[in-house]
C-alpha positions in Angstrom: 91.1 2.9 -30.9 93.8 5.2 -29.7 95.1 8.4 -30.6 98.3 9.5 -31.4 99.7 11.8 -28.3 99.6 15.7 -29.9 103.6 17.0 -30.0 104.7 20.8 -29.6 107.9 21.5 -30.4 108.0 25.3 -31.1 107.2 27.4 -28.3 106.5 31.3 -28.9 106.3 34.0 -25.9 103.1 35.4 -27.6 100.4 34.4 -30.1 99.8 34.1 -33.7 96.4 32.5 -33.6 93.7 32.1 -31.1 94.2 29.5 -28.7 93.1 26.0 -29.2 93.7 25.2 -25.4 95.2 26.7 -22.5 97.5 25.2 -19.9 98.2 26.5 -16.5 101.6 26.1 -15.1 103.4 27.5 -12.0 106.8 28.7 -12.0 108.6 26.0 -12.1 106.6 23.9 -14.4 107.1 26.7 -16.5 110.8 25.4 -17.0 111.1 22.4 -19.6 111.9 20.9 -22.5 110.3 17.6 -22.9 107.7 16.7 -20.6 104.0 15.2 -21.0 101.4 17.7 -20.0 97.7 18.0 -20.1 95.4 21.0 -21.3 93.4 22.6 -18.7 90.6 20.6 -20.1 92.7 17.5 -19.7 93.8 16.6 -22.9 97.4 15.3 -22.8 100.1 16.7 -24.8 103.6 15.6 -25.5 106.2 18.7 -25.1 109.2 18.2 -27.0 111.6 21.4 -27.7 114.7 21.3 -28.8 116.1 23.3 -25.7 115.2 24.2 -22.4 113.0 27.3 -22.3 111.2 29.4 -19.8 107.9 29.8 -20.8 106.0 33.0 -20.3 102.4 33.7 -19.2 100.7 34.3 -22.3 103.3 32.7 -24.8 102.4 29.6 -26.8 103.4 26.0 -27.4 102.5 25.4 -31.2 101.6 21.9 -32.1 102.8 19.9 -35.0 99.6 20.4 -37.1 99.9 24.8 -36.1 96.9 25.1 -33.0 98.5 26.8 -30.4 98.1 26.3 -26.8 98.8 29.3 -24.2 100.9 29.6 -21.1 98.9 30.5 -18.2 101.0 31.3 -15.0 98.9 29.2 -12.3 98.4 31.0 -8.9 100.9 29.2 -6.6 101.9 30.0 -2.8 104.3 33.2 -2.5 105.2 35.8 -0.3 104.1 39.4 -0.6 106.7 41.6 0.6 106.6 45.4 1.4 107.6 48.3 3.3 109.4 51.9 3.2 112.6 50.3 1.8 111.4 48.3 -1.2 114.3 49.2 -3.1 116.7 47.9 -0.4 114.7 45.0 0.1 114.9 43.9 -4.0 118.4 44.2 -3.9 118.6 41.5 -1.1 116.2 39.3 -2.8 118.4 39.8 -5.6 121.5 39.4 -4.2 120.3 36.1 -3.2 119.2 34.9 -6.8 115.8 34.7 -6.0 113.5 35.5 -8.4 111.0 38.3 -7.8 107.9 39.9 -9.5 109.0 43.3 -9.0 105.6 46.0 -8.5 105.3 49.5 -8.2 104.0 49.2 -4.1 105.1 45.4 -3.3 107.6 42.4 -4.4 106.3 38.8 -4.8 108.8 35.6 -4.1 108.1 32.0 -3.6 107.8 31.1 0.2 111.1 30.0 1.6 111.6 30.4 5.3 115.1 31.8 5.2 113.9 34.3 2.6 111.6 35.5 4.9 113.4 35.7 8.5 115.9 37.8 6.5 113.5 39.9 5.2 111.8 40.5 8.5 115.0 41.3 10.3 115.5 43.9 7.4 111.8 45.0 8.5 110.2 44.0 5.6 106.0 44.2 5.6 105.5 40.3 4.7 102.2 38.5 3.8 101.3 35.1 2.4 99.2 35.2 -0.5 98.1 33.0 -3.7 98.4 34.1 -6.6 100.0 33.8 -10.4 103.9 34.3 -10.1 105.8 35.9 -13.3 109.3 37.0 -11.9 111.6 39.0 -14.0 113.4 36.8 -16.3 117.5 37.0 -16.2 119.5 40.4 -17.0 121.6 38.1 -19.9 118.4 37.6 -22.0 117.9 34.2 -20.7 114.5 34.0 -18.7 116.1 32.6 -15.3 118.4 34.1 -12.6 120.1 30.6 -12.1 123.2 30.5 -11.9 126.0 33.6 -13.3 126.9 31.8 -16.9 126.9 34.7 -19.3 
């Protein structure tokens, strides 16, 4: 006997009940719309929404009978960077449409080799760490710096 596949289509960027399940996604699998995933305890789960969305650590995908399973941002390879100009060095990142997690004392970025030579010619402080990766969404209220479509 099989079961029927579980469907979300509603996503929320924060709770209204306490999680059935959690599932861990890295950035990019943090971008969908309809796509088969499985719970961190590996039960599978059909995502169906009715637009692309960029879902936020902590939000929630709400299945079709109301249980609620939570974004967790999964730790993924990045680049750490700092130094005496971190303001200077944001606006590059920026001005390259890369997305950052912006921090009081350091910026995070996915690792990208041309990213990085740039930064250290600007003398950017760089090291590689693993960890979870929640850049800031896009300055038009969409969740993404892709692209400049307003």
């Amino acid at each position: 006997m099989t079961s029927a596949i579980k469907t979300a289509r509603i996503y929320h960027n924060h709770p209204h009940t306490p999680a059935y399940a959690q599932v861990s996604l890295d950035y990019d699998g943090r971008f969908l719309r309809r796509k088969m995933l499985a719970t961190d305890e590996g039960e599978a789960f059909l995502v169906d929404l009715a637009q692309t969305k960029s879902l936020d650590h902590g939000g929630v995908l709400v299945l079709e009978d109301g249980r609620e399973i939570e974004i967790i941002a999964a730790p993924e390879d990045l680049l750490e960077i700092s130094g005496d100009h971190l303001l200077q060095l944001a606006w590059h990142i920026g001005n390259r449409h890369t997305p950052c997690q912006i921090e009081a004392d350091r910026l995070l970025i996915q690792r990208d080799h041309v990213i990085r030579d740039m930064l250290t010619k600007l003398g950017a402080d760089i090291r590689e760490v693993v960890e979870p990766f929640t850049p800031e969404g896009g300055a038009y209220g969409h969740g993404r710096t892709h692209g400049h479509t307003h």
